[in-house]
VEXMAR-956263 format. One line per field, with one value per residue (C-alpha): x negated, y, z; residue in one letter; residue number from 1. Coordinates in nm, 4 decimals, always signed. Example, Ala and Ser with C-alpha at 12.3 -4.5 7.8 and 13.67 -1.06 7.14 Angstrom:
2
u <- [-1.2300, -1.3670]
v <- [-0.4500, -0.1060]
w <- [+0.7800, +0.7140]
aa <- [A, S]
i <- [1, 2]
END
This chain:
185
u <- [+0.0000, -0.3109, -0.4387, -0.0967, -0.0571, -0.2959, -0.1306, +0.1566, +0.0325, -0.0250, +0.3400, +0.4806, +0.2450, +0.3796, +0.7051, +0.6831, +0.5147, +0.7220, +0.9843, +0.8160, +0.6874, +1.0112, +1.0000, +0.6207, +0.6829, +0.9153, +0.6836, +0.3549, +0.2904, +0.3666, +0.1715, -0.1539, -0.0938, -0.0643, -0.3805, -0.5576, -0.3923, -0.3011, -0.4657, -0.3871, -0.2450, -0.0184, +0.3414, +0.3995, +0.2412, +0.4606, +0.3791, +0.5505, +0.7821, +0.4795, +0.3120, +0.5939, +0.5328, +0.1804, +0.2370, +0.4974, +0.2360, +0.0086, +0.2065, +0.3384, -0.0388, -0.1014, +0.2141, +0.0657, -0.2617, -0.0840, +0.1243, -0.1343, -0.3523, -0.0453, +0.0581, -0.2812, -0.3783, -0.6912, -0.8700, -1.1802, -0.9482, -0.6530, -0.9273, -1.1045, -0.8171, -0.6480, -0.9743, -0.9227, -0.5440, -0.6093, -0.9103, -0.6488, -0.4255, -0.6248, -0.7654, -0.3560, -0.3125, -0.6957, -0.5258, -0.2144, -0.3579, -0.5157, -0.2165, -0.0273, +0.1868, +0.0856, +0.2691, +0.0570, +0.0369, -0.2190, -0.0493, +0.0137, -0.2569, -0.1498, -0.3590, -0.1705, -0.2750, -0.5558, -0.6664, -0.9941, -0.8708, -0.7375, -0.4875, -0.5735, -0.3060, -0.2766, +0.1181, +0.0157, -0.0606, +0.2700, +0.5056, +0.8299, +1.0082, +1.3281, +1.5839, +1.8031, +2.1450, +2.3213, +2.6030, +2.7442, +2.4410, +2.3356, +1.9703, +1.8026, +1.4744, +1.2116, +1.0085, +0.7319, +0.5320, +0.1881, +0.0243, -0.1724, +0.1588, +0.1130, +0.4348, +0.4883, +0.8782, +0.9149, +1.2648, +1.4451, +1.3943, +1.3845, +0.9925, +1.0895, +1.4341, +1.2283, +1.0181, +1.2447, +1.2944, +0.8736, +0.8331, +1.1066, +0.9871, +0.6312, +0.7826, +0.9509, +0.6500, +0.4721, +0.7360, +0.7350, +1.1095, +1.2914, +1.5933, +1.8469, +2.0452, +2.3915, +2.4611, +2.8563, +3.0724]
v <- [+0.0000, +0.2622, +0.1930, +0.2596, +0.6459, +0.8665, +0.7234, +0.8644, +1.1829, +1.2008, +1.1437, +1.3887, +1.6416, +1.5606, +1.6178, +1.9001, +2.0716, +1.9248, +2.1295, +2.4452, +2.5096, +2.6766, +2.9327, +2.9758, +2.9706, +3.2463, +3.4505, +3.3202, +3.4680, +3.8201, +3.8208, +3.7102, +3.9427, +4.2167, +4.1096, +4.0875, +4.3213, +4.6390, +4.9684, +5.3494, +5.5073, +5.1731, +5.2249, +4.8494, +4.5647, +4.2259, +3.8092, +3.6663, +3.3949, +3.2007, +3.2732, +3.0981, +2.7830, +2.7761, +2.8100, +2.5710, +2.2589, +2.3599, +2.3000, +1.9395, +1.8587, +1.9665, +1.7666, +1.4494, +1.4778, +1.3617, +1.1670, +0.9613, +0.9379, +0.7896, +0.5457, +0.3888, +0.4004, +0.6351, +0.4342, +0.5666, +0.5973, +0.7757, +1.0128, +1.0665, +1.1434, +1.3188, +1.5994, +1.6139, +1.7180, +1.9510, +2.1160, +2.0992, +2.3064, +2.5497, +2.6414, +2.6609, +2.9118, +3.0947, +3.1325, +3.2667, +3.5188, +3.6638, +3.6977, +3.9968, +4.3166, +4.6233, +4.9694, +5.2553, +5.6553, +5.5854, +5.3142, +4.9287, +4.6949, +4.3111, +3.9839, +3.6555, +3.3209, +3.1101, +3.3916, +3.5910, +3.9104, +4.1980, +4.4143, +4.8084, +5.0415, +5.3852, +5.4996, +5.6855, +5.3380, +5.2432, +5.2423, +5.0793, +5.0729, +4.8109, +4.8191, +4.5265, +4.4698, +4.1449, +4.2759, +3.9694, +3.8964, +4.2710, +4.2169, +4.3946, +4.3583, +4.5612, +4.4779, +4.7141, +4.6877, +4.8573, +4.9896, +4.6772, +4.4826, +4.3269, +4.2481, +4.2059, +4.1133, +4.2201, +4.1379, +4.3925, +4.2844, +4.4887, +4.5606, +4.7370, +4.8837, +5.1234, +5.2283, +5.2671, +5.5992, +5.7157, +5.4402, +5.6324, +5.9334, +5.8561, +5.6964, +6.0266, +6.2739, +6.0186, +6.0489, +5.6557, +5.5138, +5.4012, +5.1766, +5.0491, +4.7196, +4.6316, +4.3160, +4.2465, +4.0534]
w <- [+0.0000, +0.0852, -0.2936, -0.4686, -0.2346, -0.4200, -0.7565, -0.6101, -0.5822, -0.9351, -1.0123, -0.7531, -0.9069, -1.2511, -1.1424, -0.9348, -1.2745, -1.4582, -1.2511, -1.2109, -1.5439, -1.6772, -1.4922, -1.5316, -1.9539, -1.8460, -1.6994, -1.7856, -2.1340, -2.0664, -1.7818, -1.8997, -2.2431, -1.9851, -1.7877, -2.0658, -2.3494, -2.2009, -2.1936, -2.1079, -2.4186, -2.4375, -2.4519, -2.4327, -2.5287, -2.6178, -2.6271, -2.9357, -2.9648, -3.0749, -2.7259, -2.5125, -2.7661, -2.7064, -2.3414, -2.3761, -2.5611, -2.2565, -1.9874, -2.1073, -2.1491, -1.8459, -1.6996, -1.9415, -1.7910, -1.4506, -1.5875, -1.7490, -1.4038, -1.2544, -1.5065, -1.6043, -1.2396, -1.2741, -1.5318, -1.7190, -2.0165, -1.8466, -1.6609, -1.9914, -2.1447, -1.8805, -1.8793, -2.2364, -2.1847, -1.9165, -2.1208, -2.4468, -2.2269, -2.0867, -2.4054, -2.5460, -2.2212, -2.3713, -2.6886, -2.6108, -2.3653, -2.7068, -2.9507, -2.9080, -3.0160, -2.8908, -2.9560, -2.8264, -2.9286, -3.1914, -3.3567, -3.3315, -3.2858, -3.3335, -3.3167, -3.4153, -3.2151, -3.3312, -3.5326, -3.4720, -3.6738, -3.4615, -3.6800, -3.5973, -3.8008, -3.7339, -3.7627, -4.0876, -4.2391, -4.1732, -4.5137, -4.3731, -4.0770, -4.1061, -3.8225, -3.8473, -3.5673, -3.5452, -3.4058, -3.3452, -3.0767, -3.0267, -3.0954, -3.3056, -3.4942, -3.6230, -3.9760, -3.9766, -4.3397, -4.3607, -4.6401, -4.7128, -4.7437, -4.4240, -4.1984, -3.8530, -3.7431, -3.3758, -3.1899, -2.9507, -2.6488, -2.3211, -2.3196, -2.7038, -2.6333, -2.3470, -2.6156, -2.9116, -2.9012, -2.9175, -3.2265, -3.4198, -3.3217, -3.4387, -3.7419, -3.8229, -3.7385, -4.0156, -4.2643, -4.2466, -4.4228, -4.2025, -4.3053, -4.0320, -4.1488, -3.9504, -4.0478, -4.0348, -3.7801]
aa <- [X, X, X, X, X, X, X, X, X, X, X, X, X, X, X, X, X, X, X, X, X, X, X, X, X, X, X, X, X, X, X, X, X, X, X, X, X, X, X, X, X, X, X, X, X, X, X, X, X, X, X, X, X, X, X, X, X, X, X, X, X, X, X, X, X, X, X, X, X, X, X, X, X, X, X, X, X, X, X, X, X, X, X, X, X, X, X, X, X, X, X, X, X, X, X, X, X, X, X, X, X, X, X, X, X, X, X, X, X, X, X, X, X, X, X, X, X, X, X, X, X, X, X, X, X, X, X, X, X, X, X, X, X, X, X, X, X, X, X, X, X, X, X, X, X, X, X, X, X, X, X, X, X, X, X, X, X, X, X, X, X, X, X, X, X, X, X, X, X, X, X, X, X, X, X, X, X, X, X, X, X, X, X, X, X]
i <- [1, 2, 3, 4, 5, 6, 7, 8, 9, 10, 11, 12, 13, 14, 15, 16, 17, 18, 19, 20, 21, 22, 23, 24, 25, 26, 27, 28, 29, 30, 31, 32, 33, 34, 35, 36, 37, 38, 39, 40, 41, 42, 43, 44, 45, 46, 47, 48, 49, 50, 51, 52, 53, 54, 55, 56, 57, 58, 59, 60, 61, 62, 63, 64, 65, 66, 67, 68, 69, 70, 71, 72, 73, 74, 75, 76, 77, 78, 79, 80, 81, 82, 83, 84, 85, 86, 87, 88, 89, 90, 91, 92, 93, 94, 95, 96, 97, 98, 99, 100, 101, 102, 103, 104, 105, 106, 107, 108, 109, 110, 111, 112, 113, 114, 115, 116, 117, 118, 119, 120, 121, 122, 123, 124, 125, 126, 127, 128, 129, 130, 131, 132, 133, 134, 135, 136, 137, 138, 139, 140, 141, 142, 143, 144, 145, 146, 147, 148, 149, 150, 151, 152, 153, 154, 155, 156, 157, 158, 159, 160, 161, 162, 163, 164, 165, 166, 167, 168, 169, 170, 171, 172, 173, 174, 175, 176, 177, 178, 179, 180, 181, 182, 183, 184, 185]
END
């Protein structure tokens, strides 16, 4: 009975992570991109959708890496691969720490995940601003197109709606087009 308890432990812990990690993929990505991301001319600075997937993978290898302690009874294979999971998902967590959108006086700065590019545009680069409402969910979402033809798609969420205003402010003091799209009921 003494041998089988700390195999135990490894299932509890997979469990209780299991559990928790919800709400930590709730909070988790913003948190690091503003630990990492933000600076003092900032307005706001956003994790992508993409972000909370990332953090998402990483927290079920994390919750595999127990798992696989407790099932193959610490083996060298399940602790081999077990390190591998853990290091899998700390370097998911590394990565999505690093992908953001940020909106700041100067312009918007964005850097997409796995990538080593970081996209600098002043709002004078900017050639489109496209505002698009479902009304049906009350969402909106922003398709900002630079001068290089690059696109960034950027929902509505709270973190945006508190800046809305300065971005179409900045868009107009640029004479950047702005269109606004309601989509019907």
């Amino acid at each position: 009975m003494y041998n089988e308890e700390p195999r135990h432990i490894y299932l509890a812990l997979s469990v209780g992570l299991l559990f928790i990690s919800p709400i930590l993929l709730f909070i988790l990505p913003q948190t690091l991109i503003n630990l990492f991301q933000e600076s003092t001319d900032t307005w706001v600075t956003v994790a992508t959708r993409v972000n909370y997937f990332v953090c998402g993978v990483g927290f079920f290898l994390l919750v595999l890496s127990l798992f696989l302690l407790f099932w193959f009874d610490r083996s060298n294979w399940s602790k081999t691969a077990s390190f591998i999971c853990v290091c899998v998902g700390l370097w998911l967590f590394y990565s999505a720490s690093q992908s953001f959108q940020s909106f700041s006086t100067t312009g918007i700065v964005y850097k997409t995940v796995f990538s080593n590019d970081t996209h600098r545009y002043e709002w004078s680069d900017i050639q489109e601003l496209t505002y698009s409402l479902e009304s049906e969910k009350k969402i909106g979402e922003y398709v900002i197109t630079f001068d290089d033809k690059n696109q960034i798609h950027v929902k509505e969420n709270g973190y945006i709606k508190s800046v809305r205003r300065a971005i179409l402010t900045q868009a107009k003091e640029n004479n950047i087009e702005i269109k606004e799209i309601k989509q019907p009921d």
